[in-house]
C-alpha positions as CSV (number, residue, x, y, z in Angstrom):
1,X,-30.1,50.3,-70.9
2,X,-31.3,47.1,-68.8
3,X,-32.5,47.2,-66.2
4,X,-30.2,45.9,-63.4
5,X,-31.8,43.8,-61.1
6,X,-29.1,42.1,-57.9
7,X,-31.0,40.7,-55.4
8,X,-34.1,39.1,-56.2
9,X,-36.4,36.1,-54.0
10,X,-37.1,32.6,-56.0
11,X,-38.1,28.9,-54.8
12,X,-36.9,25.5,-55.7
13,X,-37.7,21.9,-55.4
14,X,-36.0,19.2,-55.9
15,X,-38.2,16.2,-57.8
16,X,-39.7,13.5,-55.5
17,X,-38.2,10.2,-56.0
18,X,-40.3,7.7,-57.3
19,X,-43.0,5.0,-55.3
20,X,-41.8,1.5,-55.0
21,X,-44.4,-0.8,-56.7
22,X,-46.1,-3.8,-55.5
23,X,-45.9,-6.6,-58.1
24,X,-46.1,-10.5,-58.2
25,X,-44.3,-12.9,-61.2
26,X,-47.1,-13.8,-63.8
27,X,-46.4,-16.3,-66.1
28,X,-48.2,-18.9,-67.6
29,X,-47.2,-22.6,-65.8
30,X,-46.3,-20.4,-62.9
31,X,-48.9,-20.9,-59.7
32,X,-46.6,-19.5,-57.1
33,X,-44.7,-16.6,-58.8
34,X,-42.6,-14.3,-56.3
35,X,-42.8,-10.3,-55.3
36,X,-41.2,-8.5,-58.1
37,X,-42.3,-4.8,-57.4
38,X,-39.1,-2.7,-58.8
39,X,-37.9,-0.1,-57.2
40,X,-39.0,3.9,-57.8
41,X,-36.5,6.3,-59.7
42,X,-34.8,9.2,-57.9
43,X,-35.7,13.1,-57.9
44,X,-34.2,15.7,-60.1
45,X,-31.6,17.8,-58.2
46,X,-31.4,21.5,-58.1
47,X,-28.3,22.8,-59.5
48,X,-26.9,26.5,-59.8
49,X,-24.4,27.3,-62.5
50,X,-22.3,30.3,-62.9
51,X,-22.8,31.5,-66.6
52,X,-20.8,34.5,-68.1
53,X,-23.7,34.7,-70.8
54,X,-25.8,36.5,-67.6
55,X,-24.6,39.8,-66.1
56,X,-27.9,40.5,-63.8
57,X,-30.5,38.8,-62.4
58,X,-33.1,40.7,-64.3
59,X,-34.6,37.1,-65.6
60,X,-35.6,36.2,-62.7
61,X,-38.5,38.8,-62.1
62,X,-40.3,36.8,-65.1
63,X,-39.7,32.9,-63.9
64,X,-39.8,32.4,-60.2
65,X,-40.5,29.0,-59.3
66,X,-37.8,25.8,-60.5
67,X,-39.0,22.5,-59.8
68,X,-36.9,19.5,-60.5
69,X,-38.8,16.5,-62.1
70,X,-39.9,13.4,-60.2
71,X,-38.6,10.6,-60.2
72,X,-40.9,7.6,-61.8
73,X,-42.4,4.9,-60.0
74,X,-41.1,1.2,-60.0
75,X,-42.7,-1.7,-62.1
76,X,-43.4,-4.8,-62.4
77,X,-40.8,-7.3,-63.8
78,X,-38.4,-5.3,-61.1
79,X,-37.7,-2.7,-63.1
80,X,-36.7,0.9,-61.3
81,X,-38.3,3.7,-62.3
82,X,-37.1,6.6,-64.3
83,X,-34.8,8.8,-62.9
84,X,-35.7,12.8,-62.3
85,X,-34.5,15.9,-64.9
86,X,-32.2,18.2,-62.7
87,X,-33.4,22.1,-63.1
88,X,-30.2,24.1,-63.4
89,X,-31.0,27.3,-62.7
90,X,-28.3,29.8,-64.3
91,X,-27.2,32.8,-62.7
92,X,-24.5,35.5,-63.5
93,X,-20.7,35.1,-61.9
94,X,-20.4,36.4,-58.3
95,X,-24.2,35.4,-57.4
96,X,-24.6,34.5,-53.8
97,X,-27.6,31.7,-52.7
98,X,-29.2,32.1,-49.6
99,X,-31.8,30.1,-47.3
100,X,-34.8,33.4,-47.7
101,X,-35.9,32.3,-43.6
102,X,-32.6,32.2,-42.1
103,X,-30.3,34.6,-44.4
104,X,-27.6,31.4,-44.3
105,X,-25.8,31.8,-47.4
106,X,-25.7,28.3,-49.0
107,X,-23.8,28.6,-52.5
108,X,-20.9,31.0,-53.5
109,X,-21.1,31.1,-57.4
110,X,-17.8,32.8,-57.8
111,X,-16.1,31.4,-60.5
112,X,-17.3,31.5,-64.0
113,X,-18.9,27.7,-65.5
114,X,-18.9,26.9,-61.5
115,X,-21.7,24.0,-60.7
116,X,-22.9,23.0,-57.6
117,X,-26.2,21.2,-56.5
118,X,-28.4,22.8,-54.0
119,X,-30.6,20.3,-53.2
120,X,-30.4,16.3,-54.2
121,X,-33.7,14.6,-55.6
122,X,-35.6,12.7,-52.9
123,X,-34.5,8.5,-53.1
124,X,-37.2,5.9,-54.7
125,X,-38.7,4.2,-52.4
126,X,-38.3,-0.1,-52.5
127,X,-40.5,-2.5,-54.5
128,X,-42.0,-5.0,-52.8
129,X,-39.2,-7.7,-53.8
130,X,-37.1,-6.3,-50.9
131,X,-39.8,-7.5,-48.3
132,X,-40.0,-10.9,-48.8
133,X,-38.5,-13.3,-46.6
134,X,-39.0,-17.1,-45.6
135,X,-41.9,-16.3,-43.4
136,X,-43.4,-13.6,-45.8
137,X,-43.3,-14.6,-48.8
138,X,-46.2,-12.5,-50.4
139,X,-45.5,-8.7,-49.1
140,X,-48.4,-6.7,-49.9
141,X,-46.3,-3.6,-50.0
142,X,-43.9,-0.9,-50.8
143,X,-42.1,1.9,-49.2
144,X,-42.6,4.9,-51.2
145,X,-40.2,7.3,-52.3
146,X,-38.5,10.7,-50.3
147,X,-40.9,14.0,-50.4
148,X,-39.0,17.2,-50.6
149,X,-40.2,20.4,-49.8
150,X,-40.2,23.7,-51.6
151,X,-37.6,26.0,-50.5
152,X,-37.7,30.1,-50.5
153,X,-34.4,31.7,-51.0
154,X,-33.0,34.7,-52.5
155,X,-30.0,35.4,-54.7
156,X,-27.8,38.3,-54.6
157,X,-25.6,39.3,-57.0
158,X,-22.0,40.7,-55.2
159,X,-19.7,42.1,-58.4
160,X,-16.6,40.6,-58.7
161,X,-13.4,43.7,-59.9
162,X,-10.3,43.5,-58.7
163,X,-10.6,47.2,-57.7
164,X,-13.7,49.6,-56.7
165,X,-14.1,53.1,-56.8
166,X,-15.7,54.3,-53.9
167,X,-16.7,57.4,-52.7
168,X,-19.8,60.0,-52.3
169,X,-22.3,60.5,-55.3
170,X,-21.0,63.2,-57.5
171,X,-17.1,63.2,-56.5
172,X,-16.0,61.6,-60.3
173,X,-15.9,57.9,-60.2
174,X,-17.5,57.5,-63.1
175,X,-15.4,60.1,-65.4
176,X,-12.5,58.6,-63.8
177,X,-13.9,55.0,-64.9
178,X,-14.5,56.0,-68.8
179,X,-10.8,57.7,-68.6
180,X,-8.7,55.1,-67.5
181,X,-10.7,52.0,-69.0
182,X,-13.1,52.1,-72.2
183,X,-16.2,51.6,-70.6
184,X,-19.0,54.5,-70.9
185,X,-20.7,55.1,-67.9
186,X,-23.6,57.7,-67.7
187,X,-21.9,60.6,-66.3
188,X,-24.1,63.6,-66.0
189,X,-24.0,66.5,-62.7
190,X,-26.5,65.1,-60.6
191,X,-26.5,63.2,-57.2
192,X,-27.0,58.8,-58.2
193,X,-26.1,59.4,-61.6
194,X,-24.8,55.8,-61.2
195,X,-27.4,53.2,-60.1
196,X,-25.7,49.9,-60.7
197,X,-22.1,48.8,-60.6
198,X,-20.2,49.7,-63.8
199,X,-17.1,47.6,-64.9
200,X,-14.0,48.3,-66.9
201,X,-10.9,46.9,-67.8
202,X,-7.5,48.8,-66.9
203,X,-4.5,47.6,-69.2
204,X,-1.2,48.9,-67.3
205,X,1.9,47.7,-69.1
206,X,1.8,43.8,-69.1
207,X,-0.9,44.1,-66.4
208,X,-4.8,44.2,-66.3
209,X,-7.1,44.1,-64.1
210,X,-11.0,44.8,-63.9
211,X,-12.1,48.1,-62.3
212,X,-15.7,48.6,-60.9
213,X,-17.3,51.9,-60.5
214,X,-19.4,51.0,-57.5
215,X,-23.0,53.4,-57.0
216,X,-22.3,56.7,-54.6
217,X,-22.1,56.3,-51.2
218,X,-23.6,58.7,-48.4
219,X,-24.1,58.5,-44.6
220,X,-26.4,55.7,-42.9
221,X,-25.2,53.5,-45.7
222,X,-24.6,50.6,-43.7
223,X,-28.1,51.1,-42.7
224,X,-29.9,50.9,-45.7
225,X,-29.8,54.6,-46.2
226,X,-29.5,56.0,-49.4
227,X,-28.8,53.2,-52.2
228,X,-27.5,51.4,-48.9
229,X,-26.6,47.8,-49.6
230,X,-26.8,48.0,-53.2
231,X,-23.4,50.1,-52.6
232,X,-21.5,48.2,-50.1
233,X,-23.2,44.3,-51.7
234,X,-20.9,45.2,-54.8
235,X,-17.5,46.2,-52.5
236,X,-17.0,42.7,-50.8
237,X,-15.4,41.1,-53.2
238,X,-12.7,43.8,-54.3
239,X,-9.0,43.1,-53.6
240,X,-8.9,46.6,-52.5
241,X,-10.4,50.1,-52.9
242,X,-9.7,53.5,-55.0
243,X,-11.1,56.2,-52.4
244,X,-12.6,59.1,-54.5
245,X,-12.8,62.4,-52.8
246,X,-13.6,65.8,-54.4
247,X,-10.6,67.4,-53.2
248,X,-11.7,70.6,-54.4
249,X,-15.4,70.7,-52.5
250,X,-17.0,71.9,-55.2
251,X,-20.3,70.5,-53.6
252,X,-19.8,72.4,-50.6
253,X,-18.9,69.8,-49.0
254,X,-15.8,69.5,-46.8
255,X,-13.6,66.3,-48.5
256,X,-11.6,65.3,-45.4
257,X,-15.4,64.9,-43.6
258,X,-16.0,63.3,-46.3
259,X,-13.2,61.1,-46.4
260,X,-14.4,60.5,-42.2
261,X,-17.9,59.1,-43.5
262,X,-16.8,56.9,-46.5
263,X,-14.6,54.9,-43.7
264,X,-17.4,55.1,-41.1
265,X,-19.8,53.4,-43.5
266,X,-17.0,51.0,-44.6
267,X,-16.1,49.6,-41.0
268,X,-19.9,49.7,-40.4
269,X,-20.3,47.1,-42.9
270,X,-17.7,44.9,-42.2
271,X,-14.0,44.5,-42.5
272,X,-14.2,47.0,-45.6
273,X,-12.5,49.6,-43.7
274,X,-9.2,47.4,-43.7
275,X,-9.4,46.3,-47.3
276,X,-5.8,48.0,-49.2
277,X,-6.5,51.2,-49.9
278,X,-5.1,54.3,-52.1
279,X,-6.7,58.1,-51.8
280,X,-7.7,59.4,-55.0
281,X,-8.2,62.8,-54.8
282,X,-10.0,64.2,-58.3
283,X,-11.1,67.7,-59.4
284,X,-7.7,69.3,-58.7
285,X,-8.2,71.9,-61.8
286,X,-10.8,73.2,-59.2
287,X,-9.9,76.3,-56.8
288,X,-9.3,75.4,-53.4
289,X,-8.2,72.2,-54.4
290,X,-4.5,72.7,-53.4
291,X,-4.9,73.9,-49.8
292,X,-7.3,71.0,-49.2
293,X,-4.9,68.6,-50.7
294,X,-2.2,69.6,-48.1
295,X,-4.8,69.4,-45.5
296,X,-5.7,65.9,-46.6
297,X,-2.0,64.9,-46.6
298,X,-1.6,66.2,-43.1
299,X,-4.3,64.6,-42.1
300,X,-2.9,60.8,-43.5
301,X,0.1,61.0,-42.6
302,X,1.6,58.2,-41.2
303,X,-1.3,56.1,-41.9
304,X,0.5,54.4,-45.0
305,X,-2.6,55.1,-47.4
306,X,-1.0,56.8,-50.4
307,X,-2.8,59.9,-51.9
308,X,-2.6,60.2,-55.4
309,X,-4.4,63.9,-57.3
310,X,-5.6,64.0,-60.4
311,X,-7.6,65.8,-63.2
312,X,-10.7,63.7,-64.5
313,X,-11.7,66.7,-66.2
314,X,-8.6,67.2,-67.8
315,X,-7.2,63.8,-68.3
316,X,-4.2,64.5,-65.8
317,X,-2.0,62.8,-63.7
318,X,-3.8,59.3,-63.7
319,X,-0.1,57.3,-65.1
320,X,1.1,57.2,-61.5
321,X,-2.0,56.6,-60.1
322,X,-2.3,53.3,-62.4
323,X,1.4,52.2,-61.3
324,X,1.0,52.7,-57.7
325,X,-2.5,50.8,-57.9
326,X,-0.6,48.0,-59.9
327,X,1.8,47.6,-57.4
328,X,-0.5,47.5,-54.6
329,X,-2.8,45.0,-56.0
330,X,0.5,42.5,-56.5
331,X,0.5,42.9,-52.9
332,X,-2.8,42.1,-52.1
333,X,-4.4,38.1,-51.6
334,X,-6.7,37.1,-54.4
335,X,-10.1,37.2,-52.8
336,X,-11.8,34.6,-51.4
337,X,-15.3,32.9,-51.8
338,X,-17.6,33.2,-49.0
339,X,-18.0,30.6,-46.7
340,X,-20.8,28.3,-47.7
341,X,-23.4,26.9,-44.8
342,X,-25.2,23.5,-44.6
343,X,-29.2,24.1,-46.1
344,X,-31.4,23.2,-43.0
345,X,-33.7,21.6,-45.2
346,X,-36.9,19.5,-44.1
347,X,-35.4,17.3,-46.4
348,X,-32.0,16.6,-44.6
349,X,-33.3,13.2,-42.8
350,X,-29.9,13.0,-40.6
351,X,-31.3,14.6,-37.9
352,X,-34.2,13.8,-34.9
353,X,-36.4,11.0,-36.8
354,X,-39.5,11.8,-34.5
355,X,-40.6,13.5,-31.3
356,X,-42.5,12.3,-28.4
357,X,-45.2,15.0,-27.0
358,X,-47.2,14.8,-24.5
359,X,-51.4,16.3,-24.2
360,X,-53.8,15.7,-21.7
361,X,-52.7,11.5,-21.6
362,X,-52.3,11.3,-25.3
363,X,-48.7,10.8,-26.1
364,X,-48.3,12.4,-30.2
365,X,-45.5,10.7,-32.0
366,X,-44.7,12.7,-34.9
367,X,-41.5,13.6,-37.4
368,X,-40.4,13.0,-41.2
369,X,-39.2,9.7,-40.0
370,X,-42.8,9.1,-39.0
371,X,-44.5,10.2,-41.9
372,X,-42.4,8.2,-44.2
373,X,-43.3,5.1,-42.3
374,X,-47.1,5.9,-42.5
375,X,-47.0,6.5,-45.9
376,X,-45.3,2.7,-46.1
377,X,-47.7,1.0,-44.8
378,X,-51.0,-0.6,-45.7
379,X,-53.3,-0.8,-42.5
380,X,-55.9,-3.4,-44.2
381,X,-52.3,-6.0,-44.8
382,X,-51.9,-7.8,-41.6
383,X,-48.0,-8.7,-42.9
384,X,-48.0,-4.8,-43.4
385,X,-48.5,-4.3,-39.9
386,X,-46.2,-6.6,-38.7
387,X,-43.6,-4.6,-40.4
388,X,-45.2,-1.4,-39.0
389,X,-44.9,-2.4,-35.6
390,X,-40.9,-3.9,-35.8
391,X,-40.5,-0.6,-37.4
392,X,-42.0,1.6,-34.6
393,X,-39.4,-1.2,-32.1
394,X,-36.4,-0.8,-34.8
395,X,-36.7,3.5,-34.7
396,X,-36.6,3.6,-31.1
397,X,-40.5,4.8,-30.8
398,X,-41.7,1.8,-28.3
399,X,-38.7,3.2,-26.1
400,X,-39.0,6.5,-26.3
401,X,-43.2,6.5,-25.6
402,X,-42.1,4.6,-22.1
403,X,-39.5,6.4,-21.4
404,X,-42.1,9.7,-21.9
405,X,-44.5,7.8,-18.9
406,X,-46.6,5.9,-21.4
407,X,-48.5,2.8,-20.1
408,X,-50.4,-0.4,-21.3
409,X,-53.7,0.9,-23.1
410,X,-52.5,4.5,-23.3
411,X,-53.4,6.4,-26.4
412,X,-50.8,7.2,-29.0
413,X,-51.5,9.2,-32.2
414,X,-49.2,8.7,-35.2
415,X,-50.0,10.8,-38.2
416,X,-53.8,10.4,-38.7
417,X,-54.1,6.9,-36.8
418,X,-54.8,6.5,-33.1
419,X,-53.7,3.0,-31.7
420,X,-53.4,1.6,-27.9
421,X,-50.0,1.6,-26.6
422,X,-49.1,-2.1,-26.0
423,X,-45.6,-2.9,-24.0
């Protein structure tokens, strides 16, 4: 068998976009020919797409890192350079993206052939053609194009069934899974038999729907205990929930304590606890299984869950079982996708352009906003600088410095360059 990998830890970046170029007209009976530095080409995005070809995410413990191509640099003649490859990074249906730092989830794969970009490829920075005007005719220089940073995150893999069996290790889920559907599930007398999440489809009448025998459950789940979250990851998404119990205790376990514990783990996770639910209670060719049954029932009554015992074993009983959870489901919303979050990405330029700090009289200006200016600029170009210091006026910088305390001749440190303020 594969081996079944859902949750896993990659990083992505989308390309560069390409550095404007400087450039002047050459031509021959031309003295005085113009700027015509084109502009760059933008970066590669990073897209995700839901692919029914992949069923885990065992692929990516062999290729990690997906890097979007960069985007070309402009030319001479004004002509824009090449545009950036995407990397589209395929992952199976029901995969979750999320920011590694924060935990934010950022993509909700959920529907099969879903695509959706991540990141967008960095913008090419201007030629010098865009710089000239009456007074500055000859611009010595380009802005160049939009960095973007490599991001961590990791990608989980939630199942998507219309139904779950759930329920301690050992109680049937899996016999009941190869009886009612025609998948074949290892099944053998042992505690974690299952270790991933096992699908089938259940054909009732004109109906079907997909049934997922989700790993055993035990106390402290919630908490990682046990298989933990690789239990309750592959519940979230079911429309509602087959409760196994082994009615019988033939593990010498009590089944209406263990019926307690499932639900404790459930509500500890989330809204699980609420999510439709029918009692399924299996090994009734076992003795004992009958005065627990009526103990059980007892013990739900009123609640509205239904209670439903059957034979694995011996095949029996399961036809009302499938009706009632038919019926149920009809009842039941389709499930949503999760809600998606903005990436707080260094490359998200909408927010604070720069900050103004303070140290022992030097005021530090610093911020992408900044370092994209820097990068612009040619310090040796006197017309450069020109445009370097309207810039520093235009983004609010000259303000903000006095507004911070600064004064005539105080030092300010931008980047790798110290200058004197000057009002």
């Amino acid at each position: 068998m594969a081996l079944f990998v859902d949750v896993v830890s990659i990083t992505v970046k989308a390309g560069d976009g390409g550095n404007g170029c400087v450039s002047f007209h050459r031509e021959k009976f031309v003295q005085a020919g113009g700027p015509d530095g084109g502009d760059g080409g933008r970066g590669g995005d990073v897209i995700f797409e839901a692919s029914e070809r992949m069923h885990t995410l065992m692929d990516f413990r062999y290729k990690r890192k997906f890097t979007a191509e960069n985007g070309g640099d402009g030319m001479a003649n004004r002509r824009t350079g090449k545009s950036g490859e995407p990397v589209v990074i395929q992952v199976p249906p029901g995969t979750v993206v999320r920011e590694k730092a924060t935990g934010k989830l950022l993509l909700d794969l959920y529907e099969p052939g879903a695509r959706k970009t991540l990141v967008k490829g960095g913008n090419g920075g201007f030629g010098n053609q865009h710089f000239a005007t009456p007074t500055r005719q000859a611009p010595q220089f380009a802005k160049p194009g939009e960095k973007r940073d490599v991001i961590e995150l990791t990608l989980e893999l939630k199942s998507i069934a219309d139904v779950g069996l759930v329920g301690f290790p050992n109680v049937g889920k899996s016999t009941i899974l190869s009886v009612v559907t025609a998948a074949r599930p290892k099944i053998a007398n042992y505690h974690f038999t299952t270790l991933q999440p096992n699908l089938g489809i259940v054909k009732q009448g004109d109906t079907s729907f997909v049934l997922a025998d989700i790993p055993g459950l035990v106390e402290g789940a919630a908490e990682g205990v046990g298989l933990g979250h690789a239990f309750l990851r592959h519940v979230e998404r079911t429309r509602m929930l087959l409760h196994v119990l082994d009615i019988a205790g033939s593990e010498g376990r009590d089944p209406l304590e263990d019926y307690d514990a499932i639900m404790k783990e459930l509500e500890a996770y989330g809204d699980l606890k609420n999510r439709p639910m029918i009692v399924v209670a299996n090994k009734m060719d076992l003795p004992g299984a009958e005065e627990n049954l009526a103990r059980l029932r007892e013990k739900l009554e009123g609640t509205g869950i239904g209670i439903y015992p059957v034979s694995a074993a011996t095949r029996q009983n399961f036809s009302a079982l499938l009706y009632a959870t038919v019926e149920l489901l009809d009842t039941c919303p389709p499930a949503e996708p999760f809600l998606e979050e903005v990436l707080g990405d260094a490359s998200d330029l909408n927010g604070e352009p720069f900050t103004v700090d303070v140290d022992g009289g030097v005021y530090f200006v610093s911020g992408r906003e900044m370092d994209r200016l820097m990068e612009s600029v040619n310090f040796d170009n006197e017309e450069s600088l020109n445009y370097f210091h309207r810039s520093l006026r235009r983004l609010g910088v000259i303000d903000a410095l006095r507004e911070a305390g600064a004064k005539e001749g105080d030092s300010v440190v931008i980047g790798k360059m110290e200058f004197d303020f000057v009002e």
